[in-house]
SEFI-92308 format. One record per residue: residue number from 1; residue in three letters; x negated, y negated, z negated of N, C-alpha, C in turn. Coordinates in Angstrom, 1 decimal. Atoms other than C-alpha are relative to their C-alpha. Example, Ala and Ser with C-alpha at 12.3 -4.5 7.8 and 13.67 -1.06 7.14 Angstrom:
2
REC     i    aa     n_xx     n_yy     n_zz    ca_xx    ca_yy    ca_zz     c_xx     c_yy     c_zz
REC     1   ala     -0.9      1.2      0.0    -12.3      4.5     -7.8     -0.9     -1.2      0.0
REC     2   ser      0.9      1.1      0.0    -13.7      1.1     -7.1      0.8     -1.1     -0.8
***
This chain:
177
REC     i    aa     n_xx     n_yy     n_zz    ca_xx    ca_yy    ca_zz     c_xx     c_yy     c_zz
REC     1   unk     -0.8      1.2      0.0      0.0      0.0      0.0     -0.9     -1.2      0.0
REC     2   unk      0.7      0.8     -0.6     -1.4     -3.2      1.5      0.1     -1.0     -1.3
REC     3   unk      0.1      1.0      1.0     -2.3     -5.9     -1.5      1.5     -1.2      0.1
REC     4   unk     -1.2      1.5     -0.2      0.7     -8.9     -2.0     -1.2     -1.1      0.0
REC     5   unk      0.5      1.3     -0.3     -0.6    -12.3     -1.0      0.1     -0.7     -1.2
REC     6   unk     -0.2      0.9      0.9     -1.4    -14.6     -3.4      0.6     -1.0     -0.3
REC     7   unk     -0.3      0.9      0.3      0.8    -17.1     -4.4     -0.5     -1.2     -0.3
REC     8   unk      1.1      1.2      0.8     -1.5    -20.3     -5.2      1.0     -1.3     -0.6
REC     9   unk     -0.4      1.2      0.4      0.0    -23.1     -7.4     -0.4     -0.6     -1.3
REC    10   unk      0.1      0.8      0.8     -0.5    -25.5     -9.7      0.4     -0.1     -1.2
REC    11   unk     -1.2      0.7      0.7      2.8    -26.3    -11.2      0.5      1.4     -0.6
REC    12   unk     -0.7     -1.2      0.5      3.8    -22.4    -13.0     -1.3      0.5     -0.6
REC    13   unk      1.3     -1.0      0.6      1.5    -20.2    -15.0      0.5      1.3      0.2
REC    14   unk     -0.3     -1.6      0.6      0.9    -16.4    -14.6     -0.5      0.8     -0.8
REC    15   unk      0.3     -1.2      0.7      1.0    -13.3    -16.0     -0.8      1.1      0.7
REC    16   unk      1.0     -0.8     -0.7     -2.0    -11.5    -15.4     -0.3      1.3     -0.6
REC    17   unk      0.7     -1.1      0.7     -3.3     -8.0    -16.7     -0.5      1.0      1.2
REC    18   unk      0.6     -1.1     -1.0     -5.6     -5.2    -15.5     -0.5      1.0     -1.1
REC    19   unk      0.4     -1.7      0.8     -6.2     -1.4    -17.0     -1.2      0.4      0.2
REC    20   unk      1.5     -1.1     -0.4     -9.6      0.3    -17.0      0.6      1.2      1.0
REC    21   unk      0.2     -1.3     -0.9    -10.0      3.4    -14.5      0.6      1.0     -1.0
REC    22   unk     -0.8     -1.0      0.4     -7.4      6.1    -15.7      0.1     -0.5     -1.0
REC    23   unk     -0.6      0.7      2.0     -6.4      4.4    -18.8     -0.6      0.2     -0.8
REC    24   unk      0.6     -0.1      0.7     -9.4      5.5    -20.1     -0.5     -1.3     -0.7
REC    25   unk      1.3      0.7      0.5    -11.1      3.6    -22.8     -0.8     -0.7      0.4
REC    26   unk      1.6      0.6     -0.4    -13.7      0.8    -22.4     -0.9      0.9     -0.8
REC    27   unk      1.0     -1.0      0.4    -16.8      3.1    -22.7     -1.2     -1.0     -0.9
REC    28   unk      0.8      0.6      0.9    -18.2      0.7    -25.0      1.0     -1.0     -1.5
REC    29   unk     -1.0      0.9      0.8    -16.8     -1.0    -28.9      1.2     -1.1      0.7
REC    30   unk     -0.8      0.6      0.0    -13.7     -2.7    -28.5     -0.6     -1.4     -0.5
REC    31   unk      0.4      1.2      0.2    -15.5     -5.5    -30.5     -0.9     -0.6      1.1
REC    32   unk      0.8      0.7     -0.8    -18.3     -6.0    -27.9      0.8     -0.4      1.2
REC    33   unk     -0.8      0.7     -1.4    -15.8     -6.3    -24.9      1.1     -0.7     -0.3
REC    34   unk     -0.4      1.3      0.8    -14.2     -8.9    -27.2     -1.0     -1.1      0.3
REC    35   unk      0.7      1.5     -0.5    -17.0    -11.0    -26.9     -0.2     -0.2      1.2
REC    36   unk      0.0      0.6     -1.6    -17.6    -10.6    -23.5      1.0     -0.8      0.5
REC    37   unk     -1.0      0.8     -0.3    -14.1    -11.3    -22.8      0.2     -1.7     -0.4
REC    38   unk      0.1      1.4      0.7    -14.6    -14.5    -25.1     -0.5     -1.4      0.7
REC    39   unk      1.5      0.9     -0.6    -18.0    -15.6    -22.9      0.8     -0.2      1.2
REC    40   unk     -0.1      0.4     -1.4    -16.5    -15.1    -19.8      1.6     -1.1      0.0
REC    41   unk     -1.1      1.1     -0.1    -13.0    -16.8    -20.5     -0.6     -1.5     -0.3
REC    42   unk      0.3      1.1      0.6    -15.1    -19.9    -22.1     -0.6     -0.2      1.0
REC    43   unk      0.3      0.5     -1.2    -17.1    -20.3    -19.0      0.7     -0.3      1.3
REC    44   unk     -0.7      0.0     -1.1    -14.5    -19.2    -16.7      0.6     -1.4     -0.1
REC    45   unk     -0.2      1.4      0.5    -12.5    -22.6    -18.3     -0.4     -0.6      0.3
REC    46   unk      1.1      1.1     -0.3    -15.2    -24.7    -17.8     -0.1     -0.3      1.5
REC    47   unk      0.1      0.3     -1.9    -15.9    -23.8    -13.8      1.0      0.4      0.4
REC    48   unk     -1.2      0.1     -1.4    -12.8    -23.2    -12.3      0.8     -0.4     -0.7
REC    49   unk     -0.6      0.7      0.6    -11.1    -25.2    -14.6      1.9      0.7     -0.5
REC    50   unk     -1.2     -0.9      0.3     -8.4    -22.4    -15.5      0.8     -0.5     -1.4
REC    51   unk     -0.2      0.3      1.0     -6.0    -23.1    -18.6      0.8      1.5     -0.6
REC    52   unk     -0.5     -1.1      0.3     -5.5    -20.1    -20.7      1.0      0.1     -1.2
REC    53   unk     -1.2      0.2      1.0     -2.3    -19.9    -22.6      0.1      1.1     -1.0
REC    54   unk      0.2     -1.0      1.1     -2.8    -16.5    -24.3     -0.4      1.2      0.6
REC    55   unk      0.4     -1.4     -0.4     -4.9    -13.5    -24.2      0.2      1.3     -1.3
REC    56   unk      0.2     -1.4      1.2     -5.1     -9.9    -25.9     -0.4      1.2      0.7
REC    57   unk      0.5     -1.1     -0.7     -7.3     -7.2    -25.5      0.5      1.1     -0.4
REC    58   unk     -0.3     -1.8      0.6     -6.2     -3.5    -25.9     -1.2      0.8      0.2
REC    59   unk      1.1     -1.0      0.0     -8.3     -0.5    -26.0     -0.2      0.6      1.6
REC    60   unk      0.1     -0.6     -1.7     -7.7      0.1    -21.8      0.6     -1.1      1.1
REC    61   unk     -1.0      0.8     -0.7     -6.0     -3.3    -20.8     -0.3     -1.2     -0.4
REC    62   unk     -0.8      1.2      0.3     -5.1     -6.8    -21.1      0.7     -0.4      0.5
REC    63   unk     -1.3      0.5     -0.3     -2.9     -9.3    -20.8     -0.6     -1.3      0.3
REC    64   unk      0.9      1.8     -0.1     -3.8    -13.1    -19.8      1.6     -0.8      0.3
REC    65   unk     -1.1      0.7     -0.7     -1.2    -16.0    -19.3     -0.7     -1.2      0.3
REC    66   unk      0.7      1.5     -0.2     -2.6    -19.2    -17.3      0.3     -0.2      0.8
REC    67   unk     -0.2      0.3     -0.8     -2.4    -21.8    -15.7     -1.4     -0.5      1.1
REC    68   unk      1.6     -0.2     -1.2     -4.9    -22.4    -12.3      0.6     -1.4      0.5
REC    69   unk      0.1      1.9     -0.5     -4.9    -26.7    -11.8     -0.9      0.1      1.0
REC    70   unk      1.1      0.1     -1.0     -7.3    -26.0     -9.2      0.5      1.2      1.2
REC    71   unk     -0.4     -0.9     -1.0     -5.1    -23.1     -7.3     -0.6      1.2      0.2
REC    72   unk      1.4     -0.9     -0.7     -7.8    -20.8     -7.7      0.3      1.0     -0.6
REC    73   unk     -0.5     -0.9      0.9     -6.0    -17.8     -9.8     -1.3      1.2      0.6
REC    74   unk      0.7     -1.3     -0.2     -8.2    -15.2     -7.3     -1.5     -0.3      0.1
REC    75   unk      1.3      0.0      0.1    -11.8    -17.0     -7.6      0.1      0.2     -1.3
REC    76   unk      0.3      0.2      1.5    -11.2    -17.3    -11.2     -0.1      1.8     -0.7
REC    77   unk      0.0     -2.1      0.5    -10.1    -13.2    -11.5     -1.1      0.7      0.5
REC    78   unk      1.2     -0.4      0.0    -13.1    -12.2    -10.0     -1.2      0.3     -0.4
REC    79   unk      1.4      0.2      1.2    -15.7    -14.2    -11.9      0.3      1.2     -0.8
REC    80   unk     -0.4     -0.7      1.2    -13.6    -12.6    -14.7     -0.6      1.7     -0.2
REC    81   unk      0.2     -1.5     -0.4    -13.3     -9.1    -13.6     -1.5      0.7      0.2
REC    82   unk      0.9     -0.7     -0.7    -16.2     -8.5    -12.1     -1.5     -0.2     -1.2
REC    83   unk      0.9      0.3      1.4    -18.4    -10.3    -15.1      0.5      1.1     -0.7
REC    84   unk     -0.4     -0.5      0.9    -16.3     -8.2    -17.3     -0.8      1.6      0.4
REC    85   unk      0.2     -1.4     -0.4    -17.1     -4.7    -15.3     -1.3      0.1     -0.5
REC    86   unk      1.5      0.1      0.1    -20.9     -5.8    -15.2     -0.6      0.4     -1.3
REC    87   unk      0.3      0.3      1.1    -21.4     -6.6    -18.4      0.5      1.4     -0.9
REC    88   unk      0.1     -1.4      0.7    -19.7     -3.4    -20.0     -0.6      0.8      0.5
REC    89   unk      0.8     -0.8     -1.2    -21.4     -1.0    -16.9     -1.1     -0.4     -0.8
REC    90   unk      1.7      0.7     -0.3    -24.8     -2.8    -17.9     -0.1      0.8     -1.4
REC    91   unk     -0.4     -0.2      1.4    -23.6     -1.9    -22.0      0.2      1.1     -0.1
REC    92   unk     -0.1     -1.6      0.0    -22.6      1.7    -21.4     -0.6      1.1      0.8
REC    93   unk      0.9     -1.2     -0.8    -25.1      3.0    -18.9      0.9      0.5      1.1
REC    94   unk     -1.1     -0.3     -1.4    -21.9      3.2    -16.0     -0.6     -0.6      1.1
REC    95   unk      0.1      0.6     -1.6    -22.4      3.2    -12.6      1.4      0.2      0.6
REC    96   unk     -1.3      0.1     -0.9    -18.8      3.8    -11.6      0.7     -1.5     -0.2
REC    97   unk     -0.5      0.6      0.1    -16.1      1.2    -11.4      0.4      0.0     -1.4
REC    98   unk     -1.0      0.4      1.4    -14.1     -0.3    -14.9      1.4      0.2      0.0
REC    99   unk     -1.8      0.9     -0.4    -11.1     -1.4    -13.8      0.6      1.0      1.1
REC   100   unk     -0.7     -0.9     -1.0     -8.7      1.1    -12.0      0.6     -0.3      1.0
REC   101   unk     -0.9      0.7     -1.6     -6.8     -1.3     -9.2     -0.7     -1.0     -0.4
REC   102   unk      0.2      1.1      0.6     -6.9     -4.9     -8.9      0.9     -0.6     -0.9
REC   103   unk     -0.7      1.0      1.2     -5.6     -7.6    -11.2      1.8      0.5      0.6
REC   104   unk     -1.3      0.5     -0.9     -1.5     -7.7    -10.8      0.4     -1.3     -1.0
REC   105   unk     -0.4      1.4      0.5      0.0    -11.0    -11.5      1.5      0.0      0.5
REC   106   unk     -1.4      0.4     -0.3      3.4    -12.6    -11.7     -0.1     -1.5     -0.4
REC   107   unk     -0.3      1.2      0.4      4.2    -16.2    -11.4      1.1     -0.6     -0.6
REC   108   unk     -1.3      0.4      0.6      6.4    -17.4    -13.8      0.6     -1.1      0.3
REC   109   unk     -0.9      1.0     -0.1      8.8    -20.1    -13.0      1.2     -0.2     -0.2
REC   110   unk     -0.9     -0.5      1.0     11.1    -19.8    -15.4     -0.4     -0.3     -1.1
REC   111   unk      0.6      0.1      1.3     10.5    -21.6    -18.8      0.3      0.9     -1.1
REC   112   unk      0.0     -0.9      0.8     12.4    -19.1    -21.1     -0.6      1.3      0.4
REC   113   unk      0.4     -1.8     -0.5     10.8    -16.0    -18.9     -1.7     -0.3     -0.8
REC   114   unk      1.4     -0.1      0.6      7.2    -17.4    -20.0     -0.2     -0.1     -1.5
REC   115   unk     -0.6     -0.2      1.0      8.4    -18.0    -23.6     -0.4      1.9     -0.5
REC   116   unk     -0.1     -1.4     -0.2      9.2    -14.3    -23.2     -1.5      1.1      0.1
REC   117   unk      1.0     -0.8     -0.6      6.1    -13.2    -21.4     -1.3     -0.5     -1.6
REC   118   unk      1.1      0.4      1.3      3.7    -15.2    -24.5      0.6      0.7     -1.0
REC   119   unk     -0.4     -1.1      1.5      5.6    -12.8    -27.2     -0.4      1.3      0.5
REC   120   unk      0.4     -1.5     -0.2      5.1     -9.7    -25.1     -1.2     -0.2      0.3
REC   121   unk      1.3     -0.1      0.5      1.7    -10.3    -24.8     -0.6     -0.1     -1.1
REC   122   unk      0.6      0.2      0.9      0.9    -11.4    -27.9      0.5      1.3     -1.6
REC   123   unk      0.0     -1.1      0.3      2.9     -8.3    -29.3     -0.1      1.1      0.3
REC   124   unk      0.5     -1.3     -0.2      1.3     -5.7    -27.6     -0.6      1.0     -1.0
REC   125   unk      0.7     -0.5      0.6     -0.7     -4.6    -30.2      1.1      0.5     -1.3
REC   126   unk     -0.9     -0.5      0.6      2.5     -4.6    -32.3      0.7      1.5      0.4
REC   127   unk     -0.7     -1.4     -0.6      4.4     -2.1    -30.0     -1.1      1.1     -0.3
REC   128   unk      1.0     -1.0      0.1      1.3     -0.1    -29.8      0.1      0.9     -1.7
REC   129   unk      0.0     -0.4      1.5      1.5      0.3    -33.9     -0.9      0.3     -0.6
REC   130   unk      1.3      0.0      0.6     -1.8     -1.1    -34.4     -0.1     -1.0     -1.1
REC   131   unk      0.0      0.6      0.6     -0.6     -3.7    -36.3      1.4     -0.6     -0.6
REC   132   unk     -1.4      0.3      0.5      2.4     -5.6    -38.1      0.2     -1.1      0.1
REC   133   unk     -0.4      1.2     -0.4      1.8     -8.7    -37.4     -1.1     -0.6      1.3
REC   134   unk      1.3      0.3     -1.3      0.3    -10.4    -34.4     -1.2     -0.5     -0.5
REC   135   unk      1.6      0.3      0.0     -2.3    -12.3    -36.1     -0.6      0.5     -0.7
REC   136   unk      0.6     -0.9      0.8     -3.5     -9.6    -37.9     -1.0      0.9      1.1
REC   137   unk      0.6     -0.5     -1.4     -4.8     -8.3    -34.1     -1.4     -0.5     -0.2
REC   138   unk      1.5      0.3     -0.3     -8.6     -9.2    -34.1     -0.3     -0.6      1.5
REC   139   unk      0.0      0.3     -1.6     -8.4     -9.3    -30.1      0.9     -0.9      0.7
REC   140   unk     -1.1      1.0     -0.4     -6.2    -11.9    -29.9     -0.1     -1.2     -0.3
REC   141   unk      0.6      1.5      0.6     -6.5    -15.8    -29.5      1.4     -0.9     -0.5
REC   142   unk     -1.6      0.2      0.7     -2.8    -15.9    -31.0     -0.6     -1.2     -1.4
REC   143   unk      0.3      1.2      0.5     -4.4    -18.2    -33.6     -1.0     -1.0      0.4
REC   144   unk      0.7      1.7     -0.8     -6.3    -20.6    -31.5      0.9     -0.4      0.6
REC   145   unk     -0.9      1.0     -1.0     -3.3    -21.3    -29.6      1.4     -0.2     -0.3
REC   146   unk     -1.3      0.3      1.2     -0.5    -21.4    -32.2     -0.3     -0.9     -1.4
REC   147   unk      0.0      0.9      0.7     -0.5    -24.4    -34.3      1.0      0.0     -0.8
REC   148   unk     -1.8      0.3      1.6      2.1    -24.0    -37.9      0.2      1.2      0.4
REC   149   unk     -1.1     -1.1      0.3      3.5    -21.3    -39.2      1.5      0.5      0.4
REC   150   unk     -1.1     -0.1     -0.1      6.7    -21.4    -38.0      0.5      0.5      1.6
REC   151   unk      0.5     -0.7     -1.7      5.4    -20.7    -34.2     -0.5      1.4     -0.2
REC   152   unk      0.4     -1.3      0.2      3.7    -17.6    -35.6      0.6      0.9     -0.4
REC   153   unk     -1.3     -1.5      0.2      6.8    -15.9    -37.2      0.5      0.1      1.5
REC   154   unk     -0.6     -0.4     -1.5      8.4    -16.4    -33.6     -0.7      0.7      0.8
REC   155   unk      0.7     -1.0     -0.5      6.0    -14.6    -32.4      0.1      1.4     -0.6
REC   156   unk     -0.2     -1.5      0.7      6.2    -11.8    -34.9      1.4      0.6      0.4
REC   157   unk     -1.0     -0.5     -0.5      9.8    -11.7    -33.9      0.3      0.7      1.1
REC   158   unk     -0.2     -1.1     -1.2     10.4     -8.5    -32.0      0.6     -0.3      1.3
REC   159   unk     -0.4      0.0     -1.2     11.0     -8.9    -28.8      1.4      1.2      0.6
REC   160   unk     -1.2     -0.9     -0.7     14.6     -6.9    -27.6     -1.0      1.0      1.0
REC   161   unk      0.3     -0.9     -0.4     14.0     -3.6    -26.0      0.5     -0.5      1.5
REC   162   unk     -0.1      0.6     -0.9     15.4     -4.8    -23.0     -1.1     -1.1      1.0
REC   163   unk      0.8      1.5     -0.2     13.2     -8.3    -22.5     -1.5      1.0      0.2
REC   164   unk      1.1     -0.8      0.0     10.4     -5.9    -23.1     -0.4      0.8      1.1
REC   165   unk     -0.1     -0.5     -1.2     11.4     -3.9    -20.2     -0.1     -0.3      1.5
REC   166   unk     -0.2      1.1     -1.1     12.1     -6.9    -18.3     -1.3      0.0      0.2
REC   167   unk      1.4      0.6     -0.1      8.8     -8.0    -18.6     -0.9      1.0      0.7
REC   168   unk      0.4     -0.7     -0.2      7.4     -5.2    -17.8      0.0      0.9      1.7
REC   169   unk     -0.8     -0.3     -1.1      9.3     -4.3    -14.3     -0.6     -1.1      0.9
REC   170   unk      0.4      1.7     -0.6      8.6     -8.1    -13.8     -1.5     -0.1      0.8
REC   171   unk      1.9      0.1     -0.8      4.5     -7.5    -13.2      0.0      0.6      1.3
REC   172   unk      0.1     -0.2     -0.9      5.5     -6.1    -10.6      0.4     -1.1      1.7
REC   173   unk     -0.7      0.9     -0.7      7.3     -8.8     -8.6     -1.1     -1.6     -0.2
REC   174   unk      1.1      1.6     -0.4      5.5    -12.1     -7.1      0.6     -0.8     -0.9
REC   175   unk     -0.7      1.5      0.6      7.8    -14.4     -9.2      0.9     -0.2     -0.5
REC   176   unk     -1.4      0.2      1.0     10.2    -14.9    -11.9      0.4     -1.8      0.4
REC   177   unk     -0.6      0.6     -0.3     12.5    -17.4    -11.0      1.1     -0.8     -1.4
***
């Protein structure tokens, strides 16, 4: 199946994630491809001027939500990606690939759908039943980008089994509306 074309814009943020190769495991600590992830989002920011609205690492995945002021969502996923592969590859002694497909993204355009989409990523680690509350996640920059307590219970607030589903169906489609 032939790649979908990139949507490029300005004015929406998306929903980004990508899986390691068979849903295995990064073959190196979870904490060190924390920092990587950390270095390369902090630089990535800086040169392609990306704005990252919320990330969370899992043990075979993430999740990203941002916005791309410069249009550049697939120079930016590259750096990313391809830093990210390196840098663990270089760390675990891998010569194969990391990452099992490429990135898939959805553009949100929809202010309650992205609402939506910043709770299911930031409770992934919840569903999973690694944790009880989101900012109790380690891999998550749910407290650098939630200011007051009262933002951080809504977050804790479960997401409907449905919305979760939604969301989920949704990565697959170019564009919530």
């Amino acid at each position: 199946m032939p790649r979908r074309n990139l949507i490029r814009t300005k004015l929406f943020p998306y929903h980004v994630t990508t899986r390691s190769n068979n849903k295995e495991w990064f073959y190196i600590p979870i904490d060190e491809v924390w920092r990587y992830c950390r270095e390369l989002l902090k630089e990535g920011e800086k040169e392609f001027k990306v704005e990252i609205e919320g990330f969370v690492l899992m043990s075979n995945h993430y999740h990203m939500c941002l916005f791309t002021p410069e249009e550049n969502l697939d120079k930016f996923m590259r750096f990313f990606n391809k830093g990210l592969s390196e840098k663990i590859s270089r760390h675990a002694g891998r010569i194969n690939r990391i990452f099992g497909a490429p990135y898939n993204w959805t553009l949100i355009r929809n202010e309650q759908y992205y609402y939506n989409v910043l709770r299911y990523i930031y409770q992934n680690p919840l569903r999973a039943g690694v944790v009880k509350r989101c900012e109790d996640y380690p891999y998550s920059d749910v407290l650098e980008k939630v200011k007051g307590k009262d933002l951080i219970g809504w977050f804790n607030e479960l997401i409907c089994d449905f919305d979760t589903q939604q969301t989920r169906k949704n990565l697959k489609k170019y564009e919530i509306n």
